[in-house]
C-alpha positions in Angstrom: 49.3 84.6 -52.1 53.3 85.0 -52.8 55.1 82.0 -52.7 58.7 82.5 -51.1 61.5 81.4 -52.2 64.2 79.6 -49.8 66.4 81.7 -50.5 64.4 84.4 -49.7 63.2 82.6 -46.6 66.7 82.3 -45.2 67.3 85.7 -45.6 63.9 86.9 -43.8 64.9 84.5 -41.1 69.0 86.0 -40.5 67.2 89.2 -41.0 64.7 88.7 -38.1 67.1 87.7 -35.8 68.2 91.6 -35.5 64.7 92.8 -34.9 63.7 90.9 -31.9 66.8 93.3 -30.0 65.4 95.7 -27.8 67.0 99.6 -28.6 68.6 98.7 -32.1 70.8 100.6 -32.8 71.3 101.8 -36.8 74.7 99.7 -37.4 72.7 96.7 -36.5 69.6 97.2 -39.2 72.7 98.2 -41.7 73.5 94.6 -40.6 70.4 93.8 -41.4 70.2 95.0 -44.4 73.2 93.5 -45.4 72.5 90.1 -44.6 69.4 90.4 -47.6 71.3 92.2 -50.3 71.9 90.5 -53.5 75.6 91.2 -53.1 77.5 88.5 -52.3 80.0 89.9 -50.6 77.8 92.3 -48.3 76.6 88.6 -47.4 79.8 87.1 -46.6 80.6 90.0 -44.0 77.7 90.4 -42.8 77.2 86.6 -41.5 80.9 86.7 -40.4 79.9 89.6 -38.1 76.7 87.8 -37.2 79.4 85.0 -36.5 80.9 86.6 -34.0 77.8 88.3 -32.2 76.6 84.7 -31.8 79.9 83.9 -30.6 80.0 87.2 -28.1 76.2 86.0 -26.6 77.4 82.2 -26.3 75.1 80.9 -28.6 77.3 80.0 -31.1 76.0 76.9 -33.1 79.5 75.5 -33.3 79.6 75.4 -29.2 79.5 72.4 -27.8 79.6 70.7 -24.3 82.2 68.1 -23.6 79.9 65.2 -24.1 79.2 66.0 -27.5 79.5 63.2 -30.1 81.5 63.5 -33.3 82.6 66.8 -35.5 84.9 68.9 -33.7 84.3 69.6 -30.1 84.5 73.4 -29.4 83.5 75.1 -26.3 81.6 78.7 -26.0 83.8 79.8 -24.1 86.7 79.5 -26.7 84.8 80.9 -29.1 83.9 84.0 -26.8 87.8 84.4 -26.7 88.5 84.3 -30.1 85.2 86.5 -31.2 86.8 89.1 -28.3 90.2 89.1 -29.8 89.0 89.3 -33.5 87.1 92.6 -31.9 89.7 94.4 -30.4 92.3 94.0 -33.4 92.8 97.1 -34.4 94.6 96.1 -38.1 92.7 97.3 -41.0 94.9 95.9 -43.4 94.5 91.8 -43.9 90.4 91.1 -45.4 89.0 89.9 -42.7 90.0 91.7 -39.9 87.3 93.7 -37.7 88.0 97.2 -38.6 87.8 96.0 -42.5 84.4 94.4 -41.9 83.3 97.3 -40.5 84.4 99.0 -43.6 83.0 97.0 -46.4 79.6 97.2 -44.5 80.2 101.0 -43.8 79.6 100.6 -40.2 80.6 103.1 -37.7 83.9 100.7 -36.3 84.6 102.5 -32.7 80.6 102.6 -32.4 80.4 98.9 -33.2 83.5 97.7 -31.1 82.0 99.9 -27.9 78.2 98.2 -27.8 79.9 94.6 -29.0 82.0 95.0 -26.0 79.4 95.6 -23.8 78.0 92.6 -25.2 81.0 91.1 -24.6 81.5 91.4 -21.0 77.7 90.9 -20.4 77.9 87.3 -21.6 81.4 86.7 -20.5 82.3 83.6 -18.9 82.8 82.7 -15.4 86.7 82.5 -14.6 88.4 79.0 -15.0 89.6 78.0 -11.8 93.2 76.6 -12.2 93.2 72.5 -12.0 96.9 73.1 -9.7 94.6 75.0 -7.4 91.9 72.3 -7.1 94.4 70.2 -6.0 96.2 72.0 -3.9 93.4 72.4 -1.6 92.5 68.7 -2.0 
């Protein structure tokens, strides 16, 4: 019997967590695919798009509630915000951005933005209701 290493493990594990979606489509097994190449940087992009997908379905492991006890306290929520705006900039230019992502993994951008968007609104948060407002009424 094969003996894996962990390395290897971690990969099979980043690489699973695409195959338990229902209707994948291809950009996500290119995702995939990505996260378990032996190029670095394929790695590096690929777990910053993971990143934000996390971010998009609120399960972020950076998220956490207000009671939470040391590190830096940093709700879903903000970090659905930020993975939405990083989505819908449409600058190709700086490294990093989500249209040059999409390039260095040779992902289909507009095809990616549409489904991550509908991702995006599926898991979107409920509205903040103004703290003036609460009082107000009280």
């Amino acid at each position: 019997m094969r003996s894996w290493s962990k390395r290897e493990r971690k990969r099979g594990r980043a690489a699973r967590r695409f195959a338990v979606l229902a209707a994948r489509p291809k950009w996500q097994a290119r995702i995939a695919q990505a996260i378990g190449s032996d190029e670095p940087a394929l790695r590096v992009w690929a777990a910053v798009l993971d990143d934000a997908i996390a971010a998009l379905r609120g399960r972020h492991p950076q998220a956490r509630t207000h009671g939470a006890c040391g590190g830096l306290e940093v709700s879903a929520e903000v970090l659905w915000r930020e993975a939405v705006a990083w989505l819908l900039s449409r600058d190709a230019e700086p490294l990093g951005t989500f249209e040059s992502v999409c390039e260095v993994l040779e992902l289909p951008t507009e095809t990616v933005r549409r489904d991550l968007c509908a991702l995006a609104a599926e898991h979107a948060p409920p509205p903040q209701v103004p703290a003036e407002a609460i009082a107000a009424v009280a």
